[in-house]
FIVEXSE-691626 format. One line per 2 residues: their letters; for each residue x, y, z of N, C-alpha, C. Coordinates in steps of 0.1 Angstrom, whole numbers. Example, Ala and Ser with C-alpha at 12.3 -4.5 7.8 and 13.67 -1.06 7.14 Angstrom:
! FIVEXSE-691626
AS = 132:-57:78:123:-45:78:132:-33:78; 128:-22:71:137:-11:71:129:0:79
//
This chain:
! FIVEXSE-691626
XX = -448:155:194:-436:159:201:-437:174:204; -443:182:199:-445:199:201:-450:201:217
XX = -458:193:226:-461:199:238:-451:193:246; -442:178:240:-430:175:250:-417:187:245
XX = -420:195:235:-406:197:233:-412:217:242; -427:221:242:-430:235:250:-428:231:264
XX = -425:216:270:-425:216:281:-411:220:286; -396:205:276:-389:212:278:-381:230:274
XX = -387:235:269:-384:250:272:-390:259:277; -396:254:291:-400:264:297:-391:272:307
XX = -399:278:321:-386:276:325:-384:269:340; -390:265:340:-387:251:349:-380:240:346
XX = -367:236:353:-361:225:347:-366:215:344; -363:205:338:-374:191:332:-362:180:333
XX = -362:171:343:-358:159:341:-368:148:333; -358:141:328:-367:130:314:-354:118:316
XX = -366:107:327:-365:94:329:-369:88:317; -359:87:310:-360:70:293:-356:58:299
XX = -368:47:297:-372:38:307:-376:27:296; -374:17:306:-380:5:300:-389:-5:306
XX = -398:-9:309:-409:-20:318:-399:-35:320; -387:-34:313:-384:-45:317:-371:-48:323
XX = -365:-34:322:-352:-27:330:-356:-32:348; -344:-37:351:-344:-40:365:-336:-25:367
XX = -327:-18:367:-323:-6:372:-331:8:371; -341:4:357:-351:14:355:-361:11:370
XX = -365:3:373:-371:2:385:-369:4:402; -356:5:397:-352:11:411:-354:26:412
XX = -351:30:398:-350:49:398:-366:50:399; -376:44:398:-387:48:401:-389:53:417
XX = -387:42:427:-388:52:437:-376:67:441; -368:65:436:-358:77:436:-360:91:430
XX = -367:88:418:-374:100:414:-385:105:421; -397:99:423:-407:102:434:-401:105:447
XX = -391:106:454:-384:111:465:-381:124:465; -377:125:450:-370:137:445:-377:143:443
XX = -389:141:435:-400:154:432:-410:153:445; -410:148:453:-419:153:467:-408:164:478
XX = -395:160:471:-385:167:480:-382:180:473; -383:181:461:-384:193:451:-390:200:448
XX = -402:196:448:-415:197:446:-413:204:428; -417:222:430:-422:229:418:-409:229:415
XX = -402:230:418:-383:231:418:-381:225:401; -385:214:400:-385:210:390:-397:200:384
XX = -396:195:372:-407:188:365:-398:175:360; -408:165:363:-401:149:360:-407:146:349
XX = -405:136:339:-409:131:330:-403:118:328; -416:107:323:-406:97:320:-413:93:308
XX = -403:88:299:-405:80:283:-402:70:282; -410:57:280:-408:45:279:-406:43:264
XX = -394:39:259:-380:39:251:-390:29:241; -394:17:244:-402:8:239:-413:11:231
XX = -423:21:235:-436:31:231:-428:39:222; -416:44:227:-412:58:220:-401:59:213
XX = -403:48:204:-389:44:198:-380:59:193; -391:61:181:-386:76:175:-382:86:185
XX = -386:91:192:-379:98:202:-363:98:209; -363:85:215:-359:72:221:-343:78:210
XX = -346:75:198:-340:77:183:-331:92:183; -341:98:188:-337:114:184:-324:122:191
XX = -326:118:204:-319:117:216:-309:108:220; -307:99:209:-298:88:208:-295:81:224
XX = -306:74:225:-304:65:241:-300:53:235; -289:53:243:-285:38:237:-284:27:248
XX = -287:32:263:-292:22:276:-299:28:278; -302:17:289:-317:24:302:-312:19:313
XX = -316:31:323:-325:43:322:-311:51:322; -318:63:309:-307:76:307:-318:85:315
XX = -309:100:321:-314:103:324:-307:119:318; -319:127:316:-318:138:307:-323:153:316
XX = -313:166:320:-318:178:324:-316:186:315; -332:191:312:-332:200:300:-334:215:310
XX = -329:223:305:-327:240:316:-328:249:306; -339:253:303:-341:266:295:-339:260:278
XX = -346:250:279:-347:242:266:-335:240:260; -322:234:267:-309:229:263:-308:222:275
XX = -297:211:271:-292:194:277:-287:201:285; -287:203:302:-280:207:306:-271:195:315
XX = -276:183:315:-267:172:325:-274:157:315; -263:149:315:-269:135:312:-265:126:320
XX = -272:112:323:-264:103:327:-270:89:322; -261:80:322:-269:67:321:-268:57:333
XX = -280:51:331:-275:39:346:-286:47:365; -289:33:368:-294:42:380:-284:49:390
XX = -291:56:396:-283:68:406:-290:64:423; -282:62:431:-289:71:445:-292:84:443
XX = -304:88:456:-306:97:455:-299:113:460; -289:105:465:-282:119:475:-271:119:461
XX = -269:112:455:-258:115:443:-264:120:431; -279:117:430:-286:127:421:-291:140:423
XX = -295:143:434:-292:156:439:-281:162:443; -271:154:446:-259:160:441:-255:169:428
XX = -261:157:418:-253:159:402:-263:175:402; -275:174:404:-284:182:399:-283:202:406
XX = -278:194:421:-282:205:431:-271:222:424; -264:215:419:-256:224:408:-257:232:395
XX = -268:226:395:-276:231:378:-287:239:382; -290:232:392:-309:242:387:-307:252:404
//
């Protein structure tokens, strides 16, 4: 967890998609994110953690649905959400933070 935890404190914000392979609403935010970081580009950094693989983690961060969605800004929580989002409402939520 030491190069996921130098990523989130860098200083590029880090969104962290916690996902499931078997989530029907995790699969929708798949294309939504890829929209986002081709529309963002360096703006920010995506990440996603499949909850299943990464129990402990998954654990640490206390996700208790999927897909949660996590902005870390200068190595602190800066926005959470659970549940899929459109895209113009997640750039909404975000276009405010970073």
């Amino acid at each position: 967890m030491g190069k996921f935890q130098d990523i989130l404190a860098g200083n590029t914000p880090v969104l962290v998609d916690f996902f499931a392979e078997w989530c029907g609403p995790c699969k929708m935010m798949k294309p939504v994110l890829e929209e986002l970081k081709r529309k963002w580009g360096d703006r920010i950094v995506i990440l996603k953690i499949d909850v299943d693989k990464n129990q402990a983690m998954a654990s640490a961060y206390r996700i208790q649905s999927v897909p949660t969605l996590i902005l870390w800004k200068n190595g602190q929580i800066a926005w959470r959400q659970s549940g899929a989002l459109p895209l113009h409402e997640l750039e909404q939520d975000l276009s405010t933070l970073i």
